[in-house]
C-alpha positions as CSV (number, residue, x, y, z in Angstrom):
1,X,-9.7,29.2,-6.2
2,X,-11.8,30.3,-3.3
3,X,-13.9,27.2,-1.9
4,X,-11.5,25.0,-2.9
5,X,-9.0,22.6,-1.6
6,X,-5.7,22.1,-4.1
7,X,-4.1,18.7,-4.4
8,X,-1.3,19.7,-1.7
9,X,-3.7,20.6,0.7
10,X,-5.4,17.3,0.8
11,X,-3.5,14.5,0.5
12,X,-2.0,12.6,3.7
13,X,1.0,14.4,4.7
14,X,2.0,10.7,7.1
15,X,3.8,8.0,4.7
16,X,1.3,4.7,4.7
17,X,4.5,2.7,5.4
18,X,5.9,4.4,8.3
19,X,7.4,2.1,10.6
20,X,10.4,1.0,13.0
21,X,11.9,-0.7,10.6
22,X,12.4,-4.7,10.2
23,X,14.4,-6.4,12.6
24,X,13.6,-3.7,15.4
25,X,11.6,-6.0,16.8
26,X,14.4,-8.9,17.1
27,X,12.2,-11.7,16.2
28,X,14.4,-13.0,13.7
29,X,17.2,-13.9,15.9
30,X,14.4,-16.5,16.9
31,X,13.6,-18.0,13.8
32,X,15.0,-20.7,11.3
33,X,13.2,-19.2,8.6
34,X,13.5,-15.3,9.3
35,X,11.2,-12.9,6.7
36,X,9.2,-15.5,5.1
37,X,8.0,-13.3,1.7
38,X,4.6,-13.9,-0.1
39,X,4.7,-17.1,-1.6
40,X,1.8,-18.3,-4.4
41,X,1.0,-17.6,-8.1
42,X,-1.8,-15.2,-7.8
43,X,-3.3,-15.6,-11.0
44,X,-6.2,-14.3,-9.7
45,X,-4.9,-11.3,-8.3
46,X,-5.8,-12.6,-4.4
47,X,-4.0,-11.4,-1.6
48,X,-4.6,-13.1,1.7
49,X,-2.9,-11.8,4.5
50,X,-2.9,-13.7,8.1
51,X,-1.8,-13.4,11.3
52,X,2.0,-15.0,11.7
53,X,4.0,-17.9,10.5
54,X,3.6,-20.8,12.6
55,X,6.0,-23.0,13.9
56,X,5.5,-25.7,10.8
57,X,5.8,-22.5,8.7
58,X,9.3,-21.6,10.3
59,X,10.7,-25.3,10.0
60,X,9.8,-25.4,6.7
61,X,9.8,-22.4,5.3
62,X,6.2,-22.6,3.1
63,X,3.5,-20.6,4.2
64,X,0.0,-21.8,5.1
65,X,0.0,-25.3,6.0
66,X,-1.8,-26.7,9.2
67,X,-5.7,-27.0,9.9
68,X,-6.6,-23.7,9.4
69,X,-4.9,-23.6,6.2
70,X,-6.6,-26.6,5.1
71,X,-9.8,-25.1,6.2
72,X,-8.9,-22.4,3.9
73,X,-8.4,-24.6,1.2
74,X,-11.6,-26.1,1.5
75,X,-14.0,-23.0,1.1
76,X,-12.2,-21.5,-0.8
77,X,-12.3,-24.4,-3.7
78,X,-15.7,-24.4,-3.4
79,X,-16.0,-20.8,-4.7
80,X,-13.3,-22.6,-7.6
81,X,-10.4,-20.9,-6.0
82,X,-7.4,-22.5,-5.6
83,X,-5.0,-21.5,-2.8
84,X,-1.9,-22.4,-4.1
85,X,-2.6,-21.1,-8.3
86,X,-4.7,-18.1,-7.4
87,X,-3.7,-16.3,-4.4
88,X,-0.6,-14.8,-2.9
89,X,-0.3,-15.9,0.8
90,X,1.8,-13.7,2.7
91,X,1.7,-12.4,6.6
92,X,1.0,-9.6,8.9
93,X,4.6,-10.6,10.5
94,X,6.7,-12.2,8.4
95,X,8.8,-14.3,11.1
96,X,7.3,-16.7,13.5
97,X,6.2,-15.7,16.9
98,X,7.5,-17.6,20.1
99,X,5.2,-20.3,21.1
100,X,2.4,-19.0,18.1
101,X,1.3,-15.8,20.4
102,X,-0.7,-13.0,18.8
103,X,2.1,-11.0,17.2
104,X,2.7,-7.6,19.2
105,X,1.4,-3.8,17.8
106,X,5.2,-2.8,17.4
107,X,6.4,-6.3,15.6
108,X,3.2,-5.7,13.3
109,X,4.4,-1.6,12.6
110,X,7.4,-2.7,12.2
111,X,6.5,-5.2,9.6
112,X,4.3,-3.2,8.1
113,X,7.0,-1.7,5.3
114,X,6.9,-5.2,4.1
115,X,3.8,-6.1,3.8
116,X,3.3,-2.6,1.7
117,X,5.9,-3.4,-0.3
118,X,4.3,-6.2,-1.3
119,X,1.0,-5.4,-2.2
120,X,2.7,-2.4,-4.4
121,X,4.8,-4.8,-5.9
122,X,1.8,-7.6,-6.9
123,X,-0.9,-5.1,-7.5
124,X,-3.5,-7.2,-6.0
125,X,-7.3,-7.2,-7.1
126,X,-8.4,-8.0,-3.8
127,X,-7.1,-8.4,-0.4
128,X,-8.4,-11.3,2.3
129,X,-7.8,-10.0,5.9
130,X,-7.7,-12.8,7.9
131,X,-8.0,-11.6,11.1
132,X,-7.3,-8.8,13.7
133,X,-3.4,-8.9,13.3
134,X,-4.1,-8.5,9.5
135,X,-6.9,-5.8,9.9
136,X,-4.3,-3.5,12.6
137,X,-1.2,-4.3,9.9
138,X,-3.6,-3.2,7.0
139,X,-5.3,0.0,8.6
140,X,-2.4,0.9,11.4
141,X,-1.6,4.9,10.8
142,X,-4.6,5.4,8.2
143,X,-7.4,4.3,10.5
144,X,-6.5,6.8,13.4
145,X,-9.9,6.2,15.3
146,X,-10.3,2.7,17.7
147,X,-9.9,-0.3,15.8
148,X,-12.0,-2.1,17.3
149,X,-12.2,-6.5,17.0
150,X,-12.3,-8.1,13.3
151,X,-16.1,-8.6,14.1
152,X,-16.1,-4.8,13.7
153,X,-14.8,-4.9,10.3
154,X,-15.7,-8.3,8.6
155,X,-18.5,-8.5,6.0
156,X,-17.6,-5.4,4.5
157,X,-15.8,-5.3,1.2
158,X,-14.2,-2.6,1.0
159,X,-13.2,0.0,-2.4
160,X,-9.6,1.1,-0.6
161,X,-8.4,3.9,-2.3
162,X,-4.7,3.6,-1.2
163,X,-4.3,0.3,-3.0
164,X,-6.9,0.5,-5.4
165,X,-8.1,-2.8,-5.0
166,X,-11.4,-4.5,-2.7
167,X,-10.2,-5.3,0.4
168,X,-12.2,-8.3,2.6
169,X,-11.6,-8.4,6.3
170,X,-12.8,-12.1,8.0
171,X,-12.3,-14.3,10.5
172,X,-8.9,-15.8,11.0
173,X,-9.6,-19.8,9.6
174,X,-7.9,-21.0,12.8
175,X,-10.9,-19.3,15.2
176,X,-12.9,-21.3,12.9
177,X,-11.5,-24.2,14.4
178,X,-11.6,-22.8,17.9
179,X,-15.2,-23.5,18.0
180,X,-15.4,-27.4,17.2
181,X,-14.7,-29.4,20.2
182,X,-14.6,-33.6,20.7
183,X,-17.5,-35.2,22.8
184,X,-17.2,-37.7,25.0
185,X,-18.0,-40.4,22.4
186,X,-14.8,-39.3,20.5
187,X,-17.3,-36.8,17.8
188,X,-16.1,-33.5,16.7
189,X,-18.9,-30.9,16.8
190,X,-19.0,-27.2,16.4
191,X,-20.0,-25.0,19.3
192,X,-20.9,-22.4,17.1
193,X,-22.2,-23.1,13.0
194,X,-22.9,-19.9,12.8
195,X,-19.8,-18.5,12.9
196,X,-18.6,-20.9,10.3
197,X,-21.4,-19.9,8.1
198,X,-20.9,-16.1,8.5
199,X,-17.0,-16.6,7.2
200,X,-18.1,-18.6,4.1
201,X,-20.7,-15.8,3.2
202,X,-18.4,-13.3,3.5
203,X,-15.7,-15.2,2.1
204,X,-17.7,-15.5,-1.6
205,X,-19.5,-12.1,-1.2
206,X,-15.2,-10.9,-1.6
207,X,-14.8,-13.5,-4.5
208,X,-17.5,-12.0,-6.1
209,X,-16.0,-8.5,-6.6
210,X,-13.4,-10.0,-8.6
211,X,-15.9,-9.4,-11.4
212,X,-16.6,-5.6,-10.5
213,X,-14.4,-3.0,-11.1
214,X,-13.1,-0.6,-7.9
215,X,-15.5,2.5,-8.1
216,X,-12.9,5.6,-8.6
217,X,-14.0,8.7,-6.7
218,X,-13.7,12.4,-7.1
219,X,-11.7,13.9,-4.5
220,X,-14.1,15.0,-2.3
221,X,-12.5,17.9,-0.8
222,X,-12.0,19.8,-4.3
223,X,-16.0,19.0,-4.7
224,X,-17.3,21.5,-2.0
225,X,-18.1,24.9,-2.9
226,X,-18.1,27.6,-0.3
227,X,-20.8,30.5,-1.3
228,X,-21.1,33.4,0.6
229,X,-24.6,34.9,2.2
230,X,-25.7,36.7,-0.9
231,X,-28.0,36.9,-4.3
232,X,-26.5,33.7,-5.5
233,X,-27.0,31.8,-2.0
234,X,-30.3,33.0,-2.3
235,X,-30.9,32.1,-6.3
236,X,-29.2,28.4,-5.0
237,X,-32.6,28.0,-2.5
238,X,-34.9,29.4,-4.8
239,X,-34.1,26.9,-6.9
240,X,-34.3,24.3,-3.8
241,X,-38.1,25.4,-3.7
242,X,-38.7,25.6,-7.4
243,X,-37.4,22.5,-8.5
244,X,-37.9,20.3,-5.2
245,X,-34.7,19.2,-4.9
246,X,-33.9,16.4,-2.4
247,X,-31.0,17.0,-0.4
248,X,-28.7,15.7,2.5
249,X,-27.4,18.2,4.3
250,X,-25.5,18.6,7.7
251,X,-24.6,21.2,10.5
252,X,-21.3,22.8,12.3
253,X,-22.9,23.8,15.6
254,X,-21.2,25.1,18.3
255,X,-21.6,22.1,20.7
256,X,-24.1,18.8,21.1
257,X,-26.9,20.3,22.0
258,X,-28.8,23.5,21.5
259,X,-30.6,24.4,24.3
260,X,-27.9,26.3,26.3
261,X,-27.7,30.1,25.7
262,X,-25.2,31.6,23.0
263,X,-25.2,28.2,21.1
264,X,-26.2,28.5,17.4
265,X,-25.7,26.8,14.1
266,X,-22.6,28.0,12.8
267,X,-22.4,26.5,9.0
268,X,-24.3,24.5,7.1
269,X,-23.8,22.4,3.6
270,X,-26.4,20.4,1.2
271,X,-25.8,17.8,-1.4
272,X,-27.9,17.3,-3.8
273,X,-26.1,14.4,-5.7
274,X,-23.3,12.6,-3.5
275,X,-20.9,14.3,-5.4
276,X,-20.9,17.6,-4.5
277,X,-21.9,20.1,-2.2
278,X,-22.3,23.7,-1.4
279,X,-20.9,24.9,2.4
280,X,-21.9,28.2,3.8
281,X,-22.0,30.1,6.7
282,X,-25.7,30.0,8.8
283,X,-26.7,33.7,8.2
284,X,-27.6,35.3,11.3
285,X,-30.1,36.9,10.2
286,X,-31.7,38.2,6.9
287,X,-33.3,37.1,3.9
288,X,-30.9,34.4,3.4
289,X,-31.9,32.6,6.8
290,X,-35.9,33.6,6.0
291,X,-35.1,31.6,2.4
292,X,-33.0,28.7,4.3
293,X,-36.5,28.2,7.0
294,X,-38.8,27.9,4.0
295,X,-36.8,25.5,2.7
296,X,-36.5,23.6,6.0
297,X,-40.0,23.4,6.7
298,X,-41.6,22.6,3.1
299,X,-43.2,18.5,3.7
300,X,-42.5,18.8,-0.2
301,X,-38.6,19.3,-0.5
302,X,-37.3,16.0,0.8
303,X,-34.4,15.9,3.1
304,X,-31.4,13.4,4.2
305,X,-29.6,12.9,7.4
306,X,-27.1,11.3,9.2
307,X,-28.7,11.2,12.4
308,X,-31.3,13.2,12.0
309,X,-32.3,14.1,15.9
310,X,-29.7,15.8,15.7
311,X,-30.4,18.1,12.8
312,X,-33.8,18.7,14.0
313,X,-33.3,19.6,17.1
314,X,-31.1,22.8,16.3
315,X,-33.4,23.2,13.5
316,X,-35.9,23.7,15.8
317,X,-33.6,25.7,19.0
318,X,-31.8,27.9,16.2
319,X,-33.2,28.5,13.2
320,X,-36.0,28.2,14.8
321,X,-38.7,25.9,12.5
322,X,-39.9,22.2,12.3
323,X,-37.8,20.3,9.5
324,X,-40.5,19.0,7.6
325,X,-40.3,16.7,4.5
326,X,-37.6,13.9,6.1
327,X,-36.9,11.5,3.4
328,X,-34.0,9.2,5.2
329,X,-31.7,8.9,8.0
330,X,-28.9,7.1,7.2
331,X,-27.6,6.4,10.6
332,X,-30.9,4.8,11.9
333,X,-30.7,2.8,8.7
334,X,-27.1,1.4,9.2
335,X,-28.9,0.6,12.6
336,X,-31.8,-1.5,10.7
337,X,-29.1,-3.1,8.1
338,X,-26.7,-4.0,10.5
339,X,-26.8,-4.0,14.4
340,X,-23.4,-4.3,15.5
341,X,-21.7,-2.0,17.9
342,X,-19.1,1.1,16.8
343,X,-20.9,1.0,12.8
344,X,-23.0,3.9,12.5
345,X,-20.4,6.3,12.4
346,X,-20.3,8.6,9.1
347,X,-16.5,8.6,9.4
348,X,-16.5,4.2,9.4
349,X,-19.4,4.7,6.7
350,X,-16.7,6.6,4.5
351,X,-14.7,4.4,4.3
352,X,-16.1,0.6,4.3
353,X,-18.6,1.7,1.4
354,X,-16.3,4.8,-0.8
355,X,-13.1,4.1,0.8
356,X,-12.7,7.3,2.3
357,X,-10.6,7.5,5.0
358,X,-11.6,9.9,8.0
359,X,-11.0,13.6,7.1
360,X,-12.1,14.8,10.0
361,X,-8.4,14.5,12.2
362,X,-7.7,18.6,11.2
363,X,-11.0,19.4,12.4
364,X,-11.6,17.0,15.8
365,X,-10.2,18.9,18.1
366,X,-12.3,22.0,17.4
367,X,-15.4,19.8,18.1
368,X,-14.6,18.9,21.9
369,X,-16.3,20.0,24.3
370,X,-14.6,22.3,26.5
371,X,-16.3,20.7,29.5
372,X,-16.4,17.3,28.3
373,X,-19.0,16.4,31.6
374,X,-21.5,19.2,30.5
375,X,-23.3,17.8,27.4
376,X,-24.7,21.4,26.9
377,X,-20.8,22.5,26.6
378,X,-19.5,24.8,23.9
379,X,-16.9,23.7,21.8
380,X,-14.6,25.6,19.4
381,X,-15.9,24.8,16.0
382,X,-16.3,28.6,15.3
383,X,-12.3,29.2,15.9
384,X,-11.5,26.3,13.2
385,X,-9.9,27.6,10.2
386,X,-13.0,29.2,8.1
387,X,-11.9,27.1,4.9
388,X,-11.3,23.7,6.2
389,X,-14.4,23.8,8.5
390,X,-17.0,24.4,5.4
391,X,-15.0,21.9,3.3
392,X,-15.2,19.1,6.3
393,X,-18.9,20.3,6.4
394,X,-19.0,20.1,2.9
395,X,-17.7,16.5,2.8
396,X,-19.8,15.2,5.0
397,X,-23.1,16.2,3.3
398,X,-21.7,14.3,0.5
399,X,-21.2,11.4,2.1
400,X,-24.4,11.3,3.6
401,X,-26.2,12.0,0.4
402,X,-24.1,9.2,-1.1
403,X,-24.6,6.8,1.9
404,X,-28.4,7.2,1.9
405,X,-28.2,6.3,-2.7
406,X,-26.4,3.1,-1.7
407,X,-28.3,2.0,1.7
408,X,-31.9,2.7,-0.3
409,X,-30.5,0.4,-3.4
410,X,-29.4,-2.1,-1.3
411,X,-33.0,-2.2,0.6
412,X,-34.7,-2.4,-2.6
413,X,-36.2,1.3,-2.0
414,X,-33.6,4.0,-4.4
415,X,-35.2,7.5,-5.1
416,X,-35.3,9.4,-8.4
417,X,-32.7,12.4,-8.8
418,X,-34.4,15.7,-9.9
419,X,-32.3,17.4,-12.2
């Protein structure tokens, strides 16, 4: 059906477990224990994953033991877990490392079939990341945009919709231990509490979604209807202005900024629930547009963006009108929630909060600018496949709307729905 993406069309055409294969990376020739599996009961459905077997692990052949380990131990009984009973421990390589290095990007992919094996095979509820090695072997050929440190990613608890389960990146226990150091007088003290403190907060807000169920999400895509400039465009605003209803909605403009000659707004889309959307070509001209700028510049019909400078100002190049009526941005309030670098992102939004992966790789490369050192460049957003740009568009608005629902709950602030 015409606005519409089919099941084929949307799902990732790149196996989650693609990989070299194990023993490409010859580190079992090394090993006296060679492809240490997940050990543990698990009767609590916990996966942890970590970086490598140590050295003790190797000799022995039992996974988790050491400091860090009994770190683990430690905060994790105090939330009434017990390592051992109700997790499965496994690695992000499953054969020691020489001299305990951080395991390599290629021994990681090549582990990687593994560790997926695994998790299909247990079924987890939720999934500890313990550290950047687990994060890469967790995300490696999903997440195609810069990983980034585990700082980026811990704290969040994450609804992954590959395994269906909440997954928890943290600090690595060991970097815990990194930061206590002995005095002179023979005491032990810690350089840095608060980095201690920040892992056992995140560490029970994971334990805590044990008891909440993994939100299941439309497919976004098939949620997007495309309309056409038209009477029922036009009977879709009306009732915009009639009923005053809030919406986010977002813009496919033909480069960053506005104020060069020839650029213009080329599509637009609106949510009006987080669910859905309608996507549509930006009418030239025409009653449609006339409708579109009333709607833009009532105070009364609230409005949602991520990053909302950027809306208005091509609102107000383009369209041309002032957007009036600005209910919430939801990238300056990702900014107020959270300050850390490389967060604000819709696409990193998706997915730590819905679990949506970035949709946006089929689209990217029409959104570069063809001088990448003029900031006023055009890009080729209007040569992009007419379809899969107002769907992308589409998505995005829903996120947004969705994004803004969560961040207002969360800051004790949520908004009525007008039906």
């Amino acid at each position: 059906m015409e606005g519409f993406f089919d099941t084929s069309e949307t799902k990732s055409t790149e196996p989650i477990r693609r990989a070299s294969g194990c023993g490409a990376c010859r580190l079992h020739k090394g090993c006296k224990t060679p492809r240490i599996p997940a050990q543990g009961q698990g009767r609590k459905g916990i996966l942890i994953i970590g970086e490598a077997p140590s050295s003790l692990n190797d000799k022995t052949g039992n996974l988790f033991t050491g400091e860090g380990s009994d770190l683990l131990h430690k905060k994790l009984r105090i939330l009434d877990i017990n390592l051992e009973r109700d997790c499965w421990k496994t690695n992000a390589i499953q054969c020691h490392a020489p001299e305990g290095r951080t395991p390599f990007p290629l021994e990681i992919e090549c582990c990687k079939p593994r560790i997926w094996q695994e998790i299909e095979t247990l079924k987890p509820q939720l999934i500890l990341l313990m550290g950047g090695s687990a994060v890469q072997s967790f995300l490696q050929g999903r997440w195609k945009k810069d990983m980034g440190s585990v700082n980026k990613w811990r704290g969040w608890v994450i609804p992954d919709r590959d395994t269906k389960c909440w997954v928890a990146p943290l600090f690595h226990p060991v970097y815990l231990l990194q930061q206590y150091q002995k005095t002179r007088n023979g005491d032990t003290i810690n350089k840095q509490p608060v980095i201690e403190k920040v892992f056992e907060q995140d560490l029970e807000q994971a334990i805590k979604h044990l008891d909440i169920s993994v939100p299941v999400y439309r497919d976004e895509a098939v949620s997007v209807k495309i309309m056409e400039d038209g009477v029922d465009l036009q009977n879709v605003f009306r009732n915009i202005i009639d009923w005053g209803l809030p919406f986010a909605f977002d813009y496919e403009t033909t480069g960053l900024k506005p104020h060069r000659q020839g650029h213009r707004i080329v599509s637009c889309a609106l949510s009006f629930d987080g669910q859905s959307a309608i996507s549509f070509d930006m009418p030239e001209e025409g009653r449609t547009r006339a409708i579109f700028r009333r709607i833009m510049m009532s105070p009364e019909i609230k409005k949602i963006a991520q990053n909302m400078k950027f809306e208005t100002q091509w609102t107000e190049e383009r369209l041309p009108g002032v957007v009036e009526g600005w209910l919430w941005d939801t990238m300056l309030a990702t900014h107020v929630m959270d300050n850390r670098e490389d967060i604000t992102g819709l696409k990193f939004q998706s997915y730590v909060n819905f679990g949506l992966l970035p949709y946006d790789e089929h689209i990217e490369p029409f959104l570069k600018g063809i001088d990448d050192k003029d900031s006023n460049s055009f890009n080729r957003i209007d040569q992009a496949p007419r379809k899969e740009r107002l769907i992308y568009n589409g998505i995005d608005s829903i996120v947004t709307f969705r994004l803004a629902e969560t961040q207002m709950k969360i800051l004790g602030m949520p908004f009525e729905r007008r039906q």
